[in-house]
C-alpha positions in Angstrom: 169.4 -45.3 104.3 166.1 -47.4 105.0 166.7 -51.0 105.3 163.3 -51.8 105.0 160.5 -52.2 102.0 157.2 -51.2 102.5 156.4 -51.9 99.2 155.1 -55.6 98.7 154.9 -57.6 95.6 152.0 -57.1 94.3 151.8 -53.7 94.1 148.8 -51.1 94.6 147.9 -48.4 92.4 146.4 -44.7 92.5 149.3 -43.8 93.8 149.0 -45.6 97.2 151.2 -47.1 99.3 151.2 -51.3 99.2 150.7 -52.6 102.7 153.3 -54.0 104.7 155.2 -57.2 103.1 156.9 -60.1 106.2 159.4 -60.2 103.4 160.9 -56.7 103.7 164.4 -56.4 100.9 166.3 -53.6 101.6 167.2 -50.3 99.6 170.5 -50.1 99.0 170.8 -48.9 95.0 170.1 -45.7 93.9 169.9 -44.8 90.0 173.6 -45.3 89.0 173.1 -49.3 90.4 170.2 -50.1 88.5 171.6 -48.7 85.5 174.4 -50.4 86.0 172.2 -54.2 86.3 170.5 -53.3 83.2 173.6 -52.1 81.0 175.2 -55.1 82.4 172.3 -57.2 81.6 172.8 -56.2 78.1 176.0 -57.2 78.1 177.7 -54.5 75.7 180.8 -55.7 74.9 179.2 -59.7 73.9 176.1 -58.0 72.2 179.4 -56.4 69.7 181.0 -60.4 69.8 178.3 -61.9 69.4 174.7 -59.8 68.1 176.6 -57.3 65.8 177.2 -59.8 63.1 174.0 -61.1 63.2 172.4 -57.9 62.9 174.5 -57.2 59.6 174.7 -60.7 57.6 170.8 -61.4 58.6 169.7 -57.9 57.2 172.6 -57.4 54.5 171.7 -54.3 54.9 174.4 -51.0 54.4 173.2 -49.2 57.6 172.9 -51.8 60.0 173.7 -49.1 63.0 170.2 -47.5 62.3 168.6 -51.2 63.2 169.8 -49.8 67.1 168.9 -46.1 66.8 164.9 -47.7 65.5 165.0 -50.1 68.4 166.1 -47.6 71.2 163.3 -44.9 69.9 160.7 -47.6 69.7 161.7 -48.9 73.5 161.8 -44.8 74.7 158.4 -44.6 73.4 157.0 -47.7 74.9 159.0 -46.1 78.5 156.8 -43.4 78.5 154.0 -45.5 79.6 156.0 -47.7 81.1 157.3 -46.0 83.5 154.0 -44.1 84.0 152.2 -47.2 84.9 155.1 -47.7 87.3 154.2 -44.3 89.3 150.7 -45.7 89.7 151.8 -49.3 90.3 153.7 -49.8 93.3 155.3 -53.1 92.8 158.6 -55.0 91.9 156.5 -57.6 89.4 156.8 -55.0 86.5 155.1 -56.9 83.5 152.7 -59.2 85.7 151.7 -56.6 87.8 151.4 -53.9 85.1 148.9 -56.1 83.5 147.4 -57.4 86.2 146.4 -54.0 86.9 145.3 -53.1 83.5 143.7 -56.0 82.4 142.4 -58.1 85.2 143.5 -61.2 87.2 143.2 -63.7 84.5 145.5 -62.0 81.9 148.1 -60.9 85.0 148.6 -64.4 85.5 149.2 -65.3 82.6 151.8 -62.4 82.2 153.2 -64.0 85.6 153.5 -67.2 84.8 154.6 -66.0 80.8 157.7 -63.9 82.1 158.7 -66.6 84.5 159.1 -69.5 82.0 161.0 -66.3 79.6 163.9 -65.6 81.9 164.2 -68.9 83.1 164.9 -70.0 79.5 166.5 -66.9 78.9 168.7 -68.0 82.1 169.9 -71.1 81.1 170.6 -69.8 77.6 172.8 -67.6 79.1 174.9 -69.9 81.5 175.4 -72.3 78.5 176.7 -69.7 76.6 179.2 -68.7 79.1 180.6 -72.4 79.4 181.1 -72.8 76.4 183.0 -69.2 75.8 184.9 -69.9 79.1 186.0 -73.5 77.2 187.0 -72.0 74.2 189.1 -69.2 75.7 191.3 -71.1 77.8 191.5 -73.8 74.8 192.8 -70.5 72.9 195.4 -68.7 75.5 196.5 -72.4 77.2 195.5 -74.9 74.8 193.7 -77.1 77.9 190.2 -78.2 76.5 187.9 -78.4 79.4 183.9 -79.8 79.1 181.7 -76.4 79.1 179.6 -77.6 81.9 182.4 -77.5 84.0 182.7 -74.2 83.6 179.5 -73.6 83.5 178.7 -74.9 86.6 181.6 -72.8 88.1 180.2 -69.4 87.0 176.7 -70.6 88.0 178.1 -71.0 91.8 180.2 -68.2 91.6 176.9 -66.1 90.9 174.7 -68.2 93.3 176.7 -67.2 96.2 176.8 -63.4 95.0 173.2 -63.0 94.5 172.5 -64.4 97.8 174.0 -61.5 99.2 172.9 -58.1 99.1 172.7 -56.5 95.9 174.9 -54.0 96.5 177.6 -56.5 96.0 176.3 -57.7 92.7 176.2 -54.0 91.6 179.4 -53.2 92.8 180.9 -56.1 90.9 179.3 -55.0 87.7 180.2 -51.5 88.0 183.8 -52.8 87.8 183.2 -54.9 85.1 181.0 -52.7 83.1 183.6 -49.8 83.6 186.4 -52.2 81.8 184.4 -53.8 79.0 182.8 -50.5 77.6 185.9 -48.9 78.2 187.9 -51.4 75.6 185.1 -51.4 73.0 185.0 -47.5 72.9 188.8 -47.7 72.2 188.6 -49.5 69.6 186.0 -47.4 67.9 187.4 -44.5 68.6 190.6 -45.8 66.9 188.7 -46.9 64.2 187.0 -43.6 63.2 190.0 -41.9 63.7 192.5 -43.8 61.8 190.0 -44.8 59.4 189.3 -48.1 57.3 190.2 -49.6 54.0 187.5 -46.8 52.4 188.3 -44.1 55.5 186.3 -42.7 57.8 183.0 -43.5 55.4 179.8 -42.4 57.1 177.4 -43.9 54.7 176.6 -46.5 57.4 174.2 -44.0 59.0 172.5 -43.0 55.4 169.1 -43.1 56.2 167.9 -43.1 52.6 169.0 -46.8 52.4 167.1 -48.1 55.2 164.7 -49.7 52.9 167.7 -51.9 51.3 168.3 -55.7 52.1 165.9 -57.3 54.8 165.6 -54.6 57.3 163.1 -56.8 59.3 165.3 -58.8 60.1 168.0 -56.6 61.5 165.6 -54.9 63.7 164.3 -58.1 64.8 167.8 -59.0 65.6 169.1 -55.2 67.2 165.5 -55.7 69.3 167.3 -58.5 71.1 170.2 -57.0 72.1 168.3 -54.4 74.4 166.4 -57.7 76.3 166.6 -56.8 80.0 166.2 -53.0 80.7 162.9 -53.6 81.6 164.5 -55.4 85.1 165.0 -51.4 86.1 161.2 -52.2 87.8 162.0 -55.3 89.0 164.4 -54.0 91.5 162.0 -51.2 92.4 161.8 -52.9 96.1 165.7 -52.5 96.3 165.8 -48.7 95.2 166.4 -45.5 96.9 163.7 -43.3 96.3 161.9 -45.9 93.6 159.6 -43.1 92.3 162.6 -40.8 90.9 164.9 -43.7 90.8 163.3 -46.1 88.1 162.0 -43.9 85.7 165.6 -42.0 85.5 167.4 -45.2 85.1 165.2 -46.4 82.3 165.4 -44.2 80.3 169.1 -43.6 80.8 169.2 -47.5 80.2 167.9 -47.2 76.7 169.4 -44.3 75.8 173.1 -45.2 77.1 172.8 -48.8 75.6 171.3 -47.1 72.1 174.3 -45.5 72.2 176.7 -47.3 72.2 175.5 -50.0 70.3 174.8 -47.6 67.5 178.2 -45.9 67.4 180.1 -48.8 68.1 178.5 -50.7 65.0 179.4 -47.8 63.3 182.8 -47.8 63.4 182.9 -51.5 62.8 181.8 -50.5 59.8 184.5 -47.7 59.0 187.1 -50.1 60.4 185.6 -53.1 58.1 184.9 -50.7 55.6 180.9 -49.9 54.5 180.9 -51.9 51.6 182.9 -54.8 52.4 180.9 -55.3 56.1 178.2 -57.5 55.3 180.5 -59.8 53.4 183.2 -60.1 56.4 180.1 -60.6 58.8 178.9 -63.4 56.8 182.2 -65.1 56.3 183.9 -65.4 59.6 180.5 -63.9 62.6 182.5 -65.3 65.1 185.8 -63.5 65.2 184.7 -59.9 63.0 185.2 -57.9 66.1 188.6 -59.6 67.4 190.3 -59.8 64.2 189.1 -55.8 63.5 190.8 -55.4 67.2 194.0 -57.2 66.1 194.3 -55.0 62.8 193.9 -51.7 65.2 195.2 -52.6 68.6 197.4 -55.3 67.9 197.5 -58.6 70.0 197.0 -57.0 73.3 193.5 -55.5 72.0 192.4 -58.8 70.5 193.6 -60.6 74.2 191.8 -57.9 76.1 188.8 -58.1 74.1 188.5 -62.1 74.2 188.9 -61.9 77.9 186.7 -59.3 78.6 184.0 -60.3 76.4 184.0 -63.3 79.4 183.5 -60.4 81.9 181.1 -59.0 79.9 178.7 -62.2 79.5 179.3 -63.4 83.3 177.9 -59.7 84.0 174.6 -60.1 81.9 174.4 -63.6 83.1 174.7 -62.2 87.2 172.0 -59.8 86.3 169.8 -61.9 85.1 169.9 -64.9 88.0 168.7 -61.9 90.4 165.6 -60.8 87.9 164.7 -64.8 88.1 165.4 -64.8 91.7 163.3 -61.9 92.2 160.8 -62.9 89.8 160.8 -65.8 92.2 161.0 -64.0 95.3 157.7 -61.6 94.4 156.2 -65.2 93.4 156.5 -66.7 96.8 155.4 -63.7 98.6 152.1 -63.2 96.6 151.1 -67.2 97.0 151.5 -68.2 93.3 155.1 -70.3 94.2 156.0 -71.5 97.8 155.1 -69.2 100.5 158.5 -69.2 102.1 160.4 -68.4 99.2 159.2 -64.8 99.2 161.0 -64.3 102.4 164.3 -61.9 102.7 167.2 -62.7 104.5 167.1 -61.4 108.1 170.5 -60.0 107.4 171.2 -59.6 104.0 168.1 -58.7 103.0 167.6 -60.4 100.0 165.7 -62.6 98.1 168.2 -65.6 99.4 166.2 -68.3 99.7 164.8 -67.4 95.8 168.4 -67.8 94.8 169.2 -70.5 95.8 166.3 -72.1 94.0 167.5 -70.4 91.0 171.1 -71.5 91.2 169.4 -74.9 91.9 167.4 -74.9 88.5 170.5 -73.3 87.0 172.7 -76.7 87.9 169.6 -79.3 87.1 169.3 -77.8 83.6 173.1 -78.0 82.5 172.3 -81.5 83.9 169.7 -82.2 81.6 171.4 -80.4 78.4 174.4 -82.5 79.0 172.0 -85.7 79.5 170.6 -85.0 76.3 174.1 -84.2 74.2 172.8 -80.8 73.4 175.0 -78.1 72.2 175.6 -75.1 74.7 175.7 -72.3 71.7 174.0 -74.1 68.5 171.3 -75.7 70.6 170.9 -74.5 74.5 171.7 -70.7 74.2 170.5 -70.3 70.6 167.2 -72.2 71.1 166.4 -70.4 74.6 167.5 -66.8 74.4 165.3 -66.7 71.1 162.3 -68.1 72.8 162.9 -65.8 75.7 163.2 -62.8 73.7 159.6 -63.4 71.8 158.3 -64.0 75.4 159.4 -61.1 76.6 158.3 -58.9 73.4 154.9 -60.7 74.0 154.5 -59.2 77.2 156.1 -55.5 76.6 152.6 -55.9 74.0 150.4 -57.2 77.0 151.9 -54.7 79.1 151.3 -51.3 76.1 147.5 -52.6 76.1 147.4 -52.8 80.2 148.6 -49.1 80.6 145.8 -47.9 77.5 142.9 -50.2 79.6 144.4 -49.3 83.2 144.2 -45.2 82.5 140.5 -45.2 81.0 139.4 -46.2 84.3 141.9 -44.2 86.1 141.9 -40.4 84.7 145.4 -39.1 85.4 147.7 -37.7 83.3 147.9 -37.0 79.6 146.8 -38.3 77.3 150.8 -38.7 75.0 151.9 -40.9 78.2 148.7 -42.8 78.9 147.0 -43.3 75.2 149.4 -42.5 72.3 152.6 -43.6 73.1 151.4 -47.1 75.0 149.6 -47.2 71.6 152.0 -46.5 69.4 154.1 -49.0 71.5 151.6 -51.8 71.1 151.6 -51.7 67.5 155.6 -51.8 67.1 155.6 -54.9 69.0 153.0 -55.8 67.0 154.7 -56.2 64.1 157.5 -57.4 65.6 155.9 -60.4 67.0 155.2 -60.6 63.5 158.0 -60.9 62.3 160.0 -62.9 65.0 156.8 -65.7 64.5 157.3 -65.4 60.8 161.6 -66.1 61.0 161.9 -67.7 64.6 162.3 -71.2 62.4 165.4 -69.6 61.3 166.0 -68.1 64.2 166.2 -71.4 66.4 167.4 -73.7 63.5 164.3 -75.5 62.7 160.5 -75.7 62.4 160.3 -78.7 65.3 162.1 -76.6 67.2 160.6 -73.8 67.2 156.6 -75.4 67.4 158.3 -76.6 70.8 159.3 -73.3 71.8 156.6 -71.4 70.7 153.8 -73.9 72.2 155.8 -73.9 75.3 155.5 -70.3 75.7 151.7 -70.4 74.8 151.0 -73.3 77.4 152.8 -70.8 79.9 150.5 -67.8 78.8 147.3 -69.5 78.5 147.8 -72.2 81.7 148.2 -68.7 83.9 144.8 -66.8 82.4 143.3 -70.4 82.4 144.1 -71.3 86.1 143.3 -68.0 87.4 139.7 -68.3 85.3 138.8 -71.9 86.8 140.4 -70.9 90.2 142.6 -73.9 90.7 145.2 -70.9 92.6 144.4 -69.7 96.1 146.3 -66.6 95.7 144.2 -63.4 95.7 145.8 -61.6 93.6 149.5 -61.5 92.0 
């Protein structure tokens, strides 16, 4: 095993090698680790707490398990040209660099300085979120009521000093954890199809003749967010064994895994709930649908199991996604758009250390500041960020469809399916769902101040890269 990158950050293309990087990372996952980051980024078993009920009340819709099947086609297809672009550009920037390549300097840094302002809200949304689940499970099973940010802050040095390691460890850890919080939510659905609800083992759930019924935009634009982070299967390129056969396998054996299971899992929710009674119960009582259908069918050890692990579950996506910001960081540094010495590896661990400790830094200040302010961790932090994070990153996977059309008229290899029509097709499904996000991201952050706010802030990000990269106020040479 090679302990040493030759890749750098910024990436080359034609199928080149980058030259040498004084920030060398070293390869230590191979496809089953990256998947691994990325299912755990998605954070299976808290998507089914906390997404799944969304998905269905939002929508009212009777096949709400289709909303993931749509999603997980729409994300293969934009993959295909995804991870083309990713054979012909070398780097661990994915978005940035994609675009970069495909669309110039100006519209790169844009991209760059666009995802970076997306996973750092996404970042905090996430370790809000986990205080405040952390609180409310230990007020439930010991009836101690402890600040969120306490916890909070625990999980966010817990994390710190793991991703300053190697990420071998980090995958290691969330293989384990992974392994058990998949493992308790297939039980459950298996039981549930099996035994049957309250109208048996009804299948009309996956009736794809009533798509059309309720406000199926809706439930897409909700089941969109739940597959938010397999696009970091790039972003670890530096840290891959062989990154040309490794990345492309684990995408798409991130979408297609995560597809999955969300789809069969929400459709036994809806046996166990019963089809026509589901939207109703999702409405009612969001919160506790999923442990209250694990109490009827695996009695109080299920429901415990499932509380506890759903903690697991969220610390794992929240683990993943401090080392995409810490490499986002990390290639930053090294290509002269952040601090020059924070895109330098550890001598021994070979990681983006110093990065992560910036992150973790950021991480602390901004519970800080949401405490400061009296702001709630799940109503206001996590609720207002992740949404504003998710229409950044949909934003750029649209940037990124146009980059690989532009890049490959230039560059004449390949056919045309992976280089034209699927990035194409790609471009106008996210489109429309930028469309649609825009059009209901007032309810989706809880009002239209809000999201103004959100929405200008993620312009201001966009345009300030292109702008500053027009009018040369960066040194850098390229990102």
């Amino acid at each position: 095993m090679s302990h040493q990158s030759s890749t750098a950050p910024s990436g080359s293309v034609a199928g080149t090698e980058t030259s040498p990087t004084p920030a060398p990372v070293g390869k230590g996952i191979g496809v089953r680790g990256v998947v691994f980051l990325v299912a755990a980024g998605a954070a299976p078993l808290a998507a089914a707490v906390a997404v799944f009920p969304v998905v269905v009340s939002s929508s009212e819709s009777p096949v709400s398990p289709l909303f993931f099947v749509v999603a997980a086609l729409a994300l293969a297809v934009f993959a295909v040209g995804f991870t083309r672009m990713a054979h012909e550009v070398r780097a661990a920037g994915a978005f940035y660099d994609f675009v970069r390549a495909g669309l110039g300097q100006a519209f790169g840094r844009g991209a760059a300085t666009l995802a970076l302002v997306s996973y750092a809200l996404l970042f905090v949304a996430l370790v809000a979120y986990l205080g405040a689940s952390t609180g409310a499970a230990v007020e439930f099973f010991a009836g101690v009521v402890i600040p969120w940010w306490v916890w909070s802050t625990g999980w966010l040095t817990i994390t710190g000093v793991l991703a300053y390691r190697d990420i071998a460890l980090s995958t290691k850890i969330l293989g384990v954890s992974l392994i058990f919080e998949v493992a308790i939510m297939l039980a459950l659905d298996v039981v549930m199809v099996f035994r049957g609800g309250p109208e048996g083992t009804d299948a009309s759930s996956l009736n794809p003749l009533h798509f059309t019924e309720g406000t199926p935009s809706l439930g897409l634009m909700f089941a969109f967010f739940g597959f938010v982070g397999f696009e970091a299967t790039v972003i670890f390129r530096s840290e891959a064994r062989d990154a040309q056969r490794t990345i492309p396998r684990a995408t798409y054996i991130s979408i297609v895994s995560i597809g999955l299971f969300y789809a069969f899992s929400l459709f036994a929710i809806a046996v166990g709930a019963g089809p026509d009674s589901l939207v109703a119960k999702a409405a009612e009582s969001p919160q506790s649908l999923i442990t209250d259908l694990a109490l009827t069918f695996l009695g109080v050890f299920g429901r415990n199991a499932i509380q506890i692990l759903v903690l697991v579950s969220l610390f794992g996506c929240f683990l993943t996604f401090h080392n995409v910001l810490a490499r986002f960081t990390f290639n930053f540094g090294a290509a002269g758009l952040l601090p020059v010495g924070l895109g330098r590896a550890h001598p021994r661990h070979r990681a983006p250390s110093r990065a992560s400790v910036v992150v973790t830094v950021f991480g602390m200040l901004a519970i800080a500041g949401s405490v400061m302010l009296g702001l709630d961790p799940v109503l206001d932090v996590y609720t207002w960020f992740s949404g504003a994070a998710t229409l950044g990153i949909i934003v750029l996977m649209a940037f990124t469809s146009l980059a690989v059309m532009a890049y490959f008229r230039g560059h004449e290899r390949g056919s045309w399916l992976t280089t034209f029509i699927a990035p194409a097709v790609s471009l106008m499904a996210f489109a429309g769902l930028i469309f649609l996000v825009v059009k209901n991201f007032p309810l989706l952050v809880g009002g239209n101040g809000v999201a103004v706010a959100l929405i200008s802030l993620l312009t201001i990000a966009l345009v300030g890269g292109v702008a500053s990269s027009v009018l040369g106020k960066s040194s850098a040479a390229s990102i």
